[in-house]
C-alpha positions in Angstrom: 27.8 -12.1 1.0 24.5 -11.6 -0.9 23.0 -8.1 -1.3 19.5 -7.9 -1.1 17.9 -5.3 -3.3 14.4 -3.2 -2.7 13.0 -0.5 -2.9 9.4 1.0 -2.1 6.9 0.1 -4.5 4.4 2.9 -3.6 2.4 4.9 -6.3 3.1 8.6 -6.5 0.0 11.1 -6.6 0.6 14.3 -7.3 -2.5 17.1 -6.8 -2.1 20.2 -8.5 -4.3 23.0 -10.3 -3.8 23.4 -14.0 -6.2 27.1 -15.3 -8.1 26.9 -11.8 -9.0 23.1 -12.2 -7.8 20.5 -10.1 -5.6 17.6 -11.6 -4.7 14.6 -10.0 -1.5 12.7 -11.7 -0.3 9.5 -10.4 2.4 7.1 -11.6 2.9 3.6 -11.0 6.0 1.8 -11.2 6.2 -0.9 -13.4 10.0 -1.9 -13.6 13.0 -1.6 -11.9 16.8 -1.2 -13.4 19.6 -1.9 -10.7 23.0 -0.8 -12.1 25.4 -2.5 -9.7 28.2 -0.3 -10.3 30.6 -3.0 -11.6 29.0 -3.8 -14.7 26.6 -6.2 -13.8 22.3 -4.8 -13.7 19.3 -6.2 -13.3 15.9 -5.4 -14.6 12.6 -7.0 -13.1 9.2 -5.9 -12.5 9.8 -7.4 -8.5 10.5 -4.8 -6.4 12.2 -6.9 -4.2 11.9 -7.3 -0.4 14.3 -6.5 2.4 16.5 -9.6 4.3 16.2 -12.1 4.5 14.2 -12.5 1.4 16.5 -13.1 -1.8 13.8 -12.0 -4.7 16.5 -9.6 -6.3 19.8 -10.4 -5.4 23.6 -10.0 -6.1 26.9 -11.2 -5.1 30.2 -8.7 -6.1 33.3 -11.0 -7.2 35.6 -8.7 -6.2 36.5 -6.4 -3.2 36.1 -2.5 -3.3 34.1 0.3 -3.4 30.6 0.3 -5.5 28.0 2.5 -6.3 24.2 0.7 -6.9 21.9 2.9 -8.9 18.2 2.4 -9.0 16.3 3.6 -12.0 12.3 3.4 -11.9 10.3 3.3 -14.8 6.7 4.8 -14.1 3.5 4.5 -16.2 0.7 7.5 -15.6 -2.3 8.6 -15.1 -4.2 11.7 -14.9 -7.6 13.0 -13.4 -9.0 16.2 -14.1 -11.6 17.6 -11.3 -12.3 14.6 -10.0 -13.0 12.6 -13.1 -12.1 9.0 -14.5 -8.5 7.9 -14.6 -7.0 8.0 -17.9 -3.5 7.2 -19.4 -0.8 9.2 -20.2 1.5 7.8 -23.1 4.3 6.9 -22.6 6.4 6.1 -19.4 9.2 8.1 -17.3 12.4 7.0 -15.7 13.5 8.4 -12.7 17.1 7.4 -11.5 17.9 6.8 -7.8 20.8 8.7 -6.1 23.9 6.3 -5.9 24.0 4.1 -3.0 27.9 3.3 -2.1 28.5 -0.1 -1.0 31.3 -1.6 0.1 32.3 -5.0 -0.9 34.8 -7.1 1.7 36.5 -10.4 1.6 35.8 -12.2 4.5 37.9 -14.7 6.0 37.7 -17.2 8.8 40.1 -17.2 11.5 40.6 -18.6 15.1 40.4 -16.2 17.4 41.4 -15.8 20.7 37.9 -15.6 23.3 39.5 -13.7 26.0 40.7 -11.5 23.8 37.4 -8.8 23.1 36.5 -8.0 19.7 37.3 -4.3 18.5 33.7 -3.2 17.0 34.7 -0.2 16.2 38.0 -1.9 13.7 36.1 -5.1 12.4 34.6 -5.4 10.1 37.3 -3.2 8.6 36.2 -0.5 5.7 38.7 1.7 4.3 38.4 5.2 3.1 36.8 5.3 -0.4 39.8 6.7 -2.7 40.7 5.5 -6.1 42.9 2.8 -5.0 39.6 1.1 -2.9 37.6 1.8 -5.8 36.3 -2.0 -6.9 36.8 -3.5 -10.3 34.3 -4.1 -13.0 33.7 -8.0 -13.2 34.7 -9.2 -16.3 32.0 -11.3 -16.7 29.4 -9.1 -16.0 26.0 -9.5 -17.5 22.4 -8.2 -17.9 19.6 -10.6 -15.8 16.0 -10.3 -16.1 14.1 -11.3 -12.7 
């Protein structure tokens, strides 16, 4: 199954007061590192959209446990009292919390329709612990969206 991968592309604006003068910062994102959590990432300057848009997309290969870790990189900008933008050298990465993510096998199977489906039991997720932990792919790689 594909994951879809997004995130909120807002600027930030901060308003503050630096020796009794206002200041205005803002940043702007202007890339995005996913870390999948089993060794594959991707870096891109899409934000990505939500389903069923596929912009920035991945597939695990095999079943387990995974945490996907975002990590923005802002550029900046400041404004004192009101004044004209101006740029901040540099850039600052900010890294997401871990999302976990569990990746399943499915199967087809015939089913029996008088028989109700257990919602509650399917699909079936187990208990994260070291043994549902999910493999690094071995042949994970860097893509550049």
């Amino acid at each position: 199954m594909v994951n879809v991968l997004h995130t909120d592309p807002s600027t930030q604006l901060l308003n503050t007061e630096l020796l009794d003068t206002p200041v205005a910062i803002r940043a702007t994102p202007i890339s995005y590192h996913w870390d999948l959590g089993d060794g594959n990432t991707i870096t891109t300057t899409n934000p990505g959209k939500p389903f069923p848009s596929e912009t920035v997309s991945s597939t695990y290969t095999q079943e387990g446990w995974y945490d996907i870790t975002l990590t923005t990189t802002f550029s900046g900008q400041f404004s004192v009292a009101g004044g004209e933008w101006q740029d901040i050298d540099g850039t600052i990465e900010i890294i997401s919390d871990p999302v976990p993510v569990y990746s399943k096998s499915l199967e087809s199977r015939l089913v029996n329709g008088d028989v109700p489906v257990d919602e509650d039991d399917d699909p079936w997720i187990p208990e994260r612990s070291h043994d549902t932990e999910g493999p690094s792919d071995p042949e994970a790689r860097h893509r550049e969206i």
